[in-house]
C-alpha positions in Angstrom: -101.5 96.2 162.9 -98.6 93.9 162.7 -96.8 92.0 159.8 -93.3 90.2 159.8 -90.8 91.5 157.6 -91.4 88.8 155.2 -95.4 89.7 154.8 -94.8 92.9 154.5 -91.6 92.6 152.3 -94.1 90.1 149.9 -96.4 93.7 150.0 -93.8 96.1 148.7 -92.8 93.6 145.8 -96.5 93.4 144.6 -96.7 97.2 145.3 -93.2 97.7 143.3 -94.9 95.1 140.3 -98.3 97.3 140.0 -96.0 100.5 139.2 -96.0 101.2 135.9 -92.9 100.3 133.4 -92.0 103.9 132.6 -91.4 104.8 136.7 -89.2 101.6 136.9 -87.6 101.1 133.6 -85.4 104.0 134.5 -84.2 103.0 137.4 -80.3 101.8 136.8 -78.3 100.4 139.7 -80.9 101.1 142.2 -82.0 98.4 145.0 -85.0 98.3 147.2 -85.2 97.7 150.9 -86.6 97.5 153.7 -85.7 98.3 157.4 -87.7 98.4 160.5 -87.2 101.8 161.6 -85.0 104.7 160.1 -81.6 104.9 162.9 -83.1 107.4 164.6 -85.8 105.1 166.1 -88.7 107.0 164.8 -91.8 106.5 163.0 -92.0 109.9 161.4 -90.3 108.4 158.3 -92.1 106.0 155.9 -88.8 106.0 153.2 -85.9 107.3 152.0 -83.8 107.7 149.0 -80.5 107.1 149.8 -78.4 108.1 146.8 -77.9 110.5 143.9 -80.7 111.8 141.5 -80.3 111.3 138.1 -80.1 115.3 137.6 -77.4 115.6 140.1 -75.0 113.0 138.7 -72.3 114.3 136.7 -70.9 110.8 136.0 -72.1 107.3 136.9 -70.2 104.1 135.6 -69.5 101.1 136.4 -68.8 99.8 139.9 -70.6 102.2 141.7 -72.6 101.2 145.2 -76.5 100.9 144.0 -78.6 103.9 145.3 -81.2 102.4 148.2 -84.7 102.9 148.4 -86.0 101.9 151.9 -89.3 101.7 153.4 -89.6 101.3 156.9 -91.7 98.5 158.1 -93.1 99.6 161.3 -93.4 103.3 161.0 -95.9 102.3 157.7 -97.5 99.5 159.9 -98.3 102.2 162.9 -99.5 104.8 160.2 -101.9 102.2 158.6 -105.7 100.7 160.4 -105.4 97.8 157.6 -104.1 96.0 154.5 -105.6 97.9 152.6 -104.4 101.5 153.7 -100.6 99.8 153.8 -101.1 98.9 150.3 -101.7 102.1 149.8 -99.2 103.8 151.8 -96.1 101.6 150.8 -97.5 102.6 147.2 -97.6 106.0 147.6 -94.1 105.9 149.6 -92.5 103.6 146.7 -94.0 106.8 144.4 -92.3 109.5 146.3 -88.8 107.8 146.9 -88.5 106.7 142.8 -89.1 110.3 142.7 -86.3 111.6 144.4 -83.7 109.2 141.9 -85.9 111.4 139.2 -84.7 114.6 140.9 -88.1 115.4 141.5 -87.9 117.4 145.4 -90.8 117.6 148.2 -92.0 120.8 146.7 -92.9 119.7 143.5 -93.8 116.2 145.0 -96.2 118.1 147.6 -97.6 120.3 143.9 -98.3 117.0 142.0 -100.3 115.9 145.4 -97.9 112.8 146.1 -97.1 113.9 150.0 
């Protein structure tokens, strides 16, 4: 499957806009991305959170760098046979990585079925 950056940037914004208020409300300072592949050149990785979580922060104020969220655009294309299961996908990966600014780790993510 293949999409340009733009198509599938226009997918994560509707994916972002079906999640609901009380997952994004609490994001503060906190910018979304996305990348082709992570710098390692591998399409093991559908995301990151690059940043702090919220239960790790002792202070936060003003002038700091916004925390990322990136999805990688062609390790979710190879991992996906259509739209549909990239919808999917990028929804599921937005899920996990606004979980990690929660402070929520792979263990508990993997418990709650969201791996």
């Amino acid at each position: 499957m293949f999409l340009d950056h733009d198509a599938f940037e226009a997918l994560v914004v509707a994916e972002l806009d079906e999640l609901p208020d009380d997952m994004v409300d609490g994001l503060d300072n906190v910018v979304f991305v996305v990348e082709d592949r992570p710098e390692d050149g591998s399409l093991d990785t559908l995301g990151l959170y690059d940043g702090i979580a919220l239960t790790e922060r002792d202070r936060y104020g003003y002038g700091e760098l916004p925390d990322r969220i990136i999805l990688y655009r062609e390790p979710l294309l190879a991992a996906c046979a259509d739209v549909e299961e990239l919808r999917e996908e990028i929804h599921v990966t937005l899920v996990h990585e606004i979980a990690h600014f929660y402070g929520i780790d792979d263990a508990e993510l993997h418990r709650l079925g969201w791996d």
